[in-house]
N, CA, C and O atoms as a GROMACS GRO file, in nm:
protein
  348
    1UNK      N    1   0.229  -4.701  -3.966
    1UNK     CA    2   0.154  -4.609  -3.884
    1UNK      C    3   0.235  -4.480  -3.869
    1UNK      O    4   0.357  -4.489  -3.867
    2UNK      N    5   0.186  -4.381  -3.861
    2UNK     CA    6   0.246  -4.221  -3.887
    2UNK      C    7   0.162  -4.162  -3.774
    2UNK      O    8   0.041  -4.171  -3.756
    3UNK      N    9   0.288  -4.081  -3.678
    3UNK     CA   10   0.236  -4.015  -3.536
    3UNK      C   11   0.337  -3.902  -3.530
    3UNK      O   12   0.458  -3.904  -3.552
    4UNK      N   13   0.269  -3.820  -3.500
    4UNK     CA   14   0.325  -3.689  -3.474
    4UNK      C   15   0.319  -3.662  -3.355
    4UNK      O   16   0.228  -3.714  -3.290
    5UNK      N   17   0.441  -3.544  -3.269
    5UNK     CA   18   0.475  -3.541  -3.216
    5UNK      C   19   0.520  -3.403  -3.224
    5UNK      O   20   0.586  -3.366  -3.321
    6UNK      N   21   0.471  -3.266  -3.065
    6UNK     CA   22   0.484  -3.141  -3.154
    6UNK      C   23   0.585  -3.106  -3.003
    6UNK      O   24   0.550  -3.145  -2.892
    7UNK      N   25   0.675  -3.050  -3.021
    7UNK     CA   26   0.789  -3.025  -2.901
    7UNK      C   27   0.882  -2.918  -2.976
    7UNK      O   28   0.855  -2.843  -3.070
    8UNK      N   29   1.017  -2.938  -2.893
    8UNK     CA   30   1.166  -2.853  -2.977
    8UNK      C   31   1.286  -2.911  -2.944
    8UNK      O   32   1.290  -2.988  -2.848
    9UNK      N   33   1.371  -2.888  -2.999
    9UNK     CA   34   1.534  -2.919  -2.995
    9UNK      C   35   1.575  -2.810  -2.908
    9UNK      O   36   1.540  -2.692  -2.918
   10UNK      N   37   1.662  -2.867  -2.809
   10UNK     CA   38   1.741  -2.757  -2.708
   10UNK      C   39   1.854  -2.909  -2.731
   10UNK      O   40   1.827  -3.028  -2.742
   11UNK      N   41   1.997  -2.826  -2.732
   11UNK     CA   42   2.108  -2.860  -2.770
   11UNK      C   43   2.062  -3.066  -2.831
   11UNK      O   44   2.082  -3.171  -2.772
   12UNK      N   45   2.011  -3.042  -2.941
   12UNK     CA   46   2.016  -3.183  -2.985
   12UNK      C   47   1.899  -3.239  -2.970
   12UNK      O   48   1.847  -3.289  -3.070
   13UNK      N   49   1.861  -3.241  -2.897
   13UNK     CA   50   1.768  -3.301  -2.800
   13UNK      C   51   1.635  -3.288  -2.818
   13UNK      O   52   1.606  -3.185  -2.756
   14UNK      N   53   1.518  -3.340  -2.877
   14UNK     CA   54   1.405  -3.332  -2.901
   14UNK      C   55   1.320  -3.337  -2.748
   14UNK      O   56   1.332  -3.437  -2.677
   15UNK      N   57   1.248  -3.237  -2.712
   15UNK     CA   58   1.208  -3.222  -2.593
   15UNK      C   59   1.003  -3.190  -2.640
   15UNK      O   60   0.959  -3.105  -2.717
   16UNK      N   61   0.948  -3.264  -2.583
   16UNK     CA   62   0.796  -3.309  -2.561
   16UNK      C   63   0.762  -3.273  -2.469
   16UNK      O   64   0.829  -3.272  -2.366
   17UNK      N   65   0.623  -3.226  -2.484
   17UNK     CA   66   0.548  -3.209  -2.295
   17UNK      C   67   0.464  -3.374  -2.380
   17UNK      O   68   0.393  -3.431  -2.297
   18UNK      N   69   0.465  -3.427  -2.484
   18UNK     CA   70   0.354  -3.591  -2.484
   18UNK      C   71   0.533  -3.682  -2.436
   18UNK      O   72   0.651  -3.681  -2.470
   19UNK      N   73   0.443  -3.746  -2.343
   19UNK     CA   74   0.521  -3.871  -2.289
   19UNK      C   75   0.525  -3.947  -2.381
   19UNK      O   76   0.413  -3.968  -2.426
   20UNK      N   77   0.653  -4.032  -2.461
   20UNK     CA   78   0.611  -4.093  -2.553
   20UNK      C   79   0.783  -4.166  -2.576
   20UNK      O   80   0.895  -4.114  -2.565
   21UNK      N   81   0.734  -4.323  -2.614
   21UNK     CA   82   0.830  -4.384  -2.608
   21UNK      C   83   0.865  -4.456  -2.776
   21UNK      O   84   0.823  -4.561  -2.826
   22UNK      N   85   0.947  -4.364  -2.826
   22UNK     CA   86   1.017  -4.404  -2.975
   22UNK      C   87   1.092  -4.531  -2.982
   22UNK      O   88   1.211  -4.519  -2.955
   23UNK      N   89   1.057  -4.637  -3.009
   23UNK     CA   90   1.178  -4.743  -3.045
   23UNK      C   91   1.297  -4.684  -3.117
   23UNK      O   92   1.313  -4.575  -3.171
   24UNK      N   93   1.390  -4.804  -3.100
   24UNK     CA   94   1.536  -4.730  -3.162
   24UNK      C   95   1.481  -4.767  -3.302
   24UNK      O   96   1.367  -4.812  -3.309
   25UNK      N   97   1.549  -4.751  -3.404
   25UNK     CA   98   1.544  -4.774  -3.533
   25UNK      C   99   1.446  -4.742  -3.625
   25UNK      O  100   1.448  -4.777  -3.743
   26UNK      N  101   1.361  -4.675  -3.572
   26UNK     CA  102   1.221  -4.611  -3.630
   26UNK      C  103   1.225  -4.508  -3.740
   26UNK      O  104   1.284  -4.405  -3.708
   27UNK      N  105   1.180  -4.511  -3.857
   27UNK     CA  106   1.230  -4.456  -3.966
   27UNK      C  107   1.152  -4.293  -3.873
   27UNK      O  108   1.063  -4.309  -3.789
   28UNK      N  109   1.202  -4.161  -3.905
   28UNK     CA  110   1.124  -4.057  -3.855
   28UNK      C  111   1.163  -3.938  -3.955
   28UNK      O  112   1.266  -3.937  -4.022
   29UNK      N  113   1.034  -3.807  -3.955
   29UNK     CA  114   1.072  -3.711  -4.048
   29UNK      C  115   1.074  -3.569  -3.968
   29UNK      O  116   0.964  -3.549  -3.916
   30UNK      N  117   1.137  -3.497  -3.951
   30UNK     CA  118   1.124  -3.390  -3.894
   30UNK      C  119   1.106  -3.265  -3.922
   30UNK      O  120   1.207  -3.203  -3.957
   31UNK      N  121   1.013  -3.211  -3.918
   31UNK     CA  122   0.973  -3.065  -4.034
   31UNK      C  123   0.973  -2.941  -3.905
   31UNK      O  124   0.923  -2.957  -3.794
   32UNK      N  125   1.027  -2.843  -3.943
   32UNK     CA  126   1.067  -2.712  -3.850
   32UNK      C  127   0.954  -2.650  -3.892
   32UNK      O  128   0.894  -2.690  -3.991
   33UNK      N  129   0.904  -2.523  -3.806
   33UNK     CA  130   0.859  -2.438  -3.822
   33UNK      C  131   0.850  -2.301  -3.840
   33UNK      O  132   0.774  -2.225  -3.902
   34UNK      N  133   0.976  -2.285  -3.749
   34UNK     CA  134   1.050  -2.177  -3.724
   34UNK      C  135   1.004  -2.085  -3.629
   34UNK      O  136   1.046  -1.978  -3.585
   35UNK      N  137   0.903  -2.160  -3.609
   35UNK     CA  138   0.861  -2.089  -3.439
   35UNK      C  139   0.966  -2.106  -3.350
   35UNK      O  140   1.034  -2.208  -3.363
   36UNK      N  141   0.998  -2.009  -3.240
   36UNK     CA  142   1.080  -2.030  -3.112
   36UNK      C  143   0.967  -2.050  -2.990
   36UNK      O  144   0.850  -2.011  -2.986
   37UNK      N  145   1.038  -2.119  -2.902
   37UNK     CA  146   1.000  -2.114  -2.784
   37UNK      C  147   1.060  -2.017  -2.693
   37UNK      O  148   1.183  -2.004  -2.703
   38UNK      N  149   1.000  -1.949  -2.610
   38UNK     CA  150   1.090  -1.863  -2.520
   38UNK      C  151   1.169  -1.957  -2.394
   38UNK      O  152   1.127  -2.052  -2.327
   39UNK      N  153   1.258  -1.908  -2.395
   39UNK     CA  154   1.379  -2.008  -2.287
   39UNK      C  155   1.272  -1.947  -2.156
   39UNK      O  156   1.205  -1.846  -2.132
   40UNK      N  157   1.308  -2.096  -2.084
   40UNK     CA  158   1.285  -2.087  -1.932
   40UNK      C  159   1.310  -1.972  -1.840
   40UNK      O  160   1.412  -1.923  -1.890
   41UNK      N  161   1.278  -1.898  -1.734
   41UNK     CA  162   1.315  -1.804  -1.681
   41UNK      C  163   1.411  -1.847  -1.586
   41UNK      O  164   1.353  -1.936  -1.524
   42UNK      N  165   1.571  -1.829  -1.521
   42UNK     CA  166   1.624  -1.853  -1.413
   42UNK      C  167   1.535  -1.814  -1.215
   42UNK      O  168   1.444  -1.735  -1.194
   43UNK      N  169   1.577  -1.866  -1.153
   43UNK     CA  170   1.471  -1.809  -1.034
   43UNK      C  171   1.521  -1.686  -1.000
   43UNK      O  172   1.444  -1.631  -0.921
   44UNK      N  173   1.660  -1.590  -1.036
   44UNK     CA  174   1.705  -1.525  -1.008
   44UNK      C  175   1.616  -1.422  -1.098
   44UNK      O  176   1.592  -1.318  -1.037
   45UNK      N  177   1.566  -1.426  -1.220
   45UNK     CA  178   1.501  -1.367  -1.328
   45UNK      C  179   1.388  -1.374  -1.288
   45UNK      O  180   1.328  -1.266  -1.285
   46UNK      N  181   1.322  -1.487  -1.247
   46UNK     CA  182   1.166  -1.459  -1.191
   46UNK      C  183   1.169  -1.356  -1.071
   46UNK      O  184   1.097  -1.257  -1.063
   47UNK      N  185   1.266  -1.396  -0.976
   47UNK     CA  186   1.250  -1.294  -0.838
   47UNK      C  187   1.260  -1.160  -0.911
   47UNK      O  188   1.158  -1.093  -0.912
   48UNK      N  189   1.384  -1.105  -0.979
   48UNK     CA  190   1.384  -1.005  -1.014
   48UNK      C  191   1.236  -0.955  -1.100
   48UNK      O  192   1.239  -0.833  -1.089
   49UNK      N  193   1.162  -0.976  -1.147
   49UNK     CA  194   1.041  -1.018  -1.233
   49UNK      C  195   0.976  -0.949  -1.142
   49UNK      O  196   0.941  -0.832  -1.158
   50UNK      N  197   0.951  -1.034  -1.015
   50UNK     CA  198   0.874  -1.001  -0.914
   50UNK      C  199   0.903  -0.926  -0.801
   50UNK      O  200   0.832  -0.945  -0.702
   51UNK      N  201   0.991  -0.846  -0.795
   51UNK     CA  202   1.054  -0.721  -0.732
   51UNK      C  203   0.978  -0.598  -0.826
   51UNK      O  204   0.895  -0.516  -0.787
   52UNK      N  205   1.021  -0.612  -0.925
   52UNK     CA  206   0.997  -0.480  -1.061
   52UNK      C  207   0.839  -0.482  -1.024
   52UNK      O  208   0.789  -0.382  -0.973
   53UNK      N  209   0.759  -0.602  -1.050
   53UNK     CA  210   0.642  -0.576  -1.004
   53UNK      C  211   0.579  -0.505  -0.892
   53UNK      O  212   0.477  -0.438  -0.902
   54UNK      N  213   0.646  -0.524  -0.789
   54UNK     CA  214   0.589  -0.516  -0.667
   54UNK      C  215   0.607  -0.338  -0.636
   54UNK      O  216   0.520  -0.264  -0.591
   55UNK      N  217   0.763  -0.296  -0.680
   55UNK     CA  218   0.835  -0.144  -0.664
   55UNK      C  219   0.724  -0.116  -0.763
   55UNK      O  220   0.690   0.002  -0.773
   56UNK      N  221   0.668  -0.195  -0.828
   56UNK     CA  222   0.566  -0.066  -1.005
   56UNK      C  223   0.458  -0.032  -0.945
   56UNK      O  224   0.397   0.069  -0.980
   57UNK      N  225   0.400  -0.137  -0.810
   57UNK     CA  226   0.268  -0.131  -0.783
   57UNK      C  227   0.264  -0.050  -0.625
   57UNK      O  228   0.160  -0.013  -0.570
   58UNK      N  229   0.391  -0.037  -0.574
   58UNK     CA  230   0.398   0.041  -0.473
   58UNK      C  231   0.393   0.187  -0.537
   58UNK      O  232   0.317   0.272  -0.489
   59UNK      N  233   0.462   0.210  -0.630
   59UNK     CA  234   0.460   0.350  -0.698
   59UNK      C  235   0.342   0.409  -0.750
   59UNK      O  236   0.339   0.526  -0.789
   60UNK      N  237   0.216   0.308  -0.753
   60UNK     CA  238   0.127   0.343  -0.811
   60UNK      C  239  -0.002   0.392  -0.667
   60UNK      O  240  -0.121   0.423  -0.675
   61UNK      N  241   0.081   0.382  -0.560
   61UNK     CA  242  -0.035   0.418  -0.428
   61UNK      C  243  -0.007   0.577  -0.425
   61UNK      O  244   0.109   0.619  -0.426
   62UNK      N  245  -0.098   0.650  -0.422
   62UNK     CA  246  -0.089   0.795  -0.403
   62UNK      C  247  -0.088   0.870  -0.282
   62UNK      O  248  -0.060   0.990  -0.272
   63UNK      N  249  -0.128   0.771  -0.166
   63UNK     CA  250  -0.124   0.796  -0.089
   63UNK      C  251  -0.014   0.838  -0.014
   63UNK      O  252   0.093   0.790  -0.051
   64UNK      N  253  -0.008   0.940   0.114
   64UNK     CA  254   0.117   1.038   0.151
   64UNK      C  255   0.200   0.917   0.213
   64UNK      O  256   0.161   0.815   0.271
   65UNK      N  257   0.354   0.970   0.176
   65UNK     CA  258   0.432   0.868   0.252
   65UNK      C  259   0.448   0.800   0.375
   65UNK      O  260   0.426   0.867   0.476
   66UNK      N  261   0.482   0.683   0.388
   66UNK     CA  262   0.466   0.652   0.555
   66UNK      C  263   0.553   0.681   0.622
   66UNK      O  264   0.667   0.646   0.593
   67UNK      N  265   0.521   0.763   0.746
   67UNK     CA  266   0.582   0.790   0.850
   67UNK      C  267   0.641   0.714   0.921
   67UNK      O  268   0.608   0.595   0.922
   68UNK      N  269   0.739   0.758   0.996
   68UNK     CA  270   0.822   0.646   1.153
   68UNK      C  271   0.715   0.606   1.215
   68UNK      O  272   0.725   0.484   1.223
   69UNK      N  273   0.594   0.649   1.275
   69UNK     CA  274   0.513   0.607   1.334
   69UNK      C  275   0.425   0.500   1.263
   69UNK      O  276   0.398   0.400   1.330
   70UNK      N  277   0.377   0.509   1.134
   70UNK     CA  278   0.352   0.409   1.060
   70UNK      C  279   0.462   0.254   1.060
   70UNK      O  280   0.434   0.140   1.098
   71UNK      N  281   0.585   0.308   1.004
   71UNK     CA  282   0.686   0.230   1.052
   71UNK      C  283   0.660   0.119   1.170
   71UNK      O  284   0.635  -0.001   1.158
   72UNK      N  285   0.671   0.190   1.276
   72UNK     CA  286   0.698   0.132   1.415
   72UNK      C  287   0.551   0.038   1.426
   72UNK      O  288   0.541  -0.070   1.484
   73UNK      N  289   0.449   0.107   1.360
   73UNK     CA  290   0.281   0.021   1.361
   73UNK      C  291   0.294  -0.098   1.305
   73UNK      O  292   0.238  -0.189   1.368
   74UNK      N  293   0.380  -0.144   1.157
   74UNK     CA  294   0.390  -0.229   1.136
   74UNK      C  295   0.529  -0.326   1.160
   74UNK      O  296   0.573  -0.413   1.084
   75UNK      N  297   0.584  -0.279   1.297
   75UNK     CA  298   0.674  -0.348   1.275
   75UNK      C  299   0.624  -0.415   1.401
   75UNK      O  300   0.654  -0.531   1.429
   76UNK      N  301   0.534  -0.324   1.490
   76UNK     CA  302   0.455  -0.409   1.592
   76UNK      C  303   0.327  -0.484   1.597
   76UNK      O  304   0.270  -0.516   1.701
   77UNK      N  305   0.278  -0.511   1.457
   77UNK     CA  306   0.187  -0.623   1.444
   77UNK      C  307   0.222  -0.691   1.319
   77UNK      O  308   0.130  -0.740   1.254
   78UNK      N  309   0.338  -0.700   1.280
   78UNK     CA  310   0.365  -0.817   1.160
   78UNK      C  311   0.362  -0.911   1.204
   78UNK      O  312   0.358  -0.904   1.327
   79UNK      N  313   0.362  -1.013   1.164
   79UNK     CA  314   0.318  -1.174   1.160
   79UNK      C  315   0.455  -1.216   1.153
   79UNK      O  316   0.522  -1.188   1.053
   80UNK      N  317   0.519  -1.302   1.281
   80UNK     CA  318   0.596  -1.361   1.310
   80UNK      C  319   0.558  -1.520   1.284
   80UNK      O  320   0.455  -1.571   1.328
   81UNK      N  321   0.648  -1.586   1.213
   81UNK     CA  322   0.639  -1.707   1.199
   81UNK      C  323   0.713  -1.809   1.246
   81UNK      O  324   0.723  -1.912   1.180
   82UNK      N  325   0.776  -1.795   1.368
   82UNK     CA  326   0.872  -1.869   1.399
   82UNK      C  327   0.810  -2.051   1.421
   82UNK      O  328   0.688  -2.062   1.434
   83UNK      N  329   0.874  -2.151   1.424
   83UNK     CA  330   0.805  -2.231   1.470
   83UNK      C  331   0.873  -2.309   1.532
   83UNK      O  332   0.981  -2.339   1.480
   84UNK      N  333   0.832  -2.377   1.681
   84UNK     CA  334   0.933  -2.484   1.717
   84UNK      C  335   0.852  -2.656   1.692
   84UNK      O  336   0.744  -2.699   1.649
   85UNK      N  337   0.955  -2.699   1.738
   85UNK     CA  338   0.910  -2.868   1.664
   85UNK      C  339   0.997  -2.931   1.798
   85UNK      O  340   1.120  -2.929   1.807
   86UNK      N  341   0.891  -2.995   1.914
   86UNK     CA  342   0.927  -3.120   1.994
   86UNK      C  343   0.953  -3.240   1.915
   86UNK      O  344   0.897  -3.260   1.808
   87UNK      N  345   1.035  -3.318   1.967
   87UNK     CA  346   1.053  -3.400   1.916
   87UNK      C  347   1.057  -3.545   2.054
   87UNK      O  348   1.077  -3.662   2.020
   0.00000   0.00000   0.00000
């Protein structure tokens, strides 16, 4: 019986998103493609990701800059989340 199996090698290591359980000793053939996968993002790389986004889409409001008084508006109705927990 012949089953394929489509994933990549990261240091050695044949890595699958199919769950799949190889017996030891199983004759197997392995053919490359030479496609890459792009490496995982670190969370430090996503945040940064999503900073760049956020500064690209603030830059894109045309509207006149906000004032101290604007300021002070949202610093007196932001959404506080504190929470306590009885126990």
């Amino acid at each position: 019986m012949v089953q394929a199996y489509q994933g990549y090698f990261r240091k050695g290591r044949f890595i699958s998103q199919e769950a799949a359980e190889i017996p030891d000793n199983v004759e197997a053939y392995v053919m490359l493609t030479g496609k890459r996968f792009p490496q995982p993002k670190t969370k430090a790389q996503q945040q940064l990701e999503a900073f760049d986004k956020f500064v690209s889409a603030v830059r894109l409001i045309d509207d006149e800059p906000l004032t101290a008084d604007d300021f002070a508006e949202l610093e007196e109705t932001r959404a506080n989340f504190n929470r306590e927990v009885s126990l």
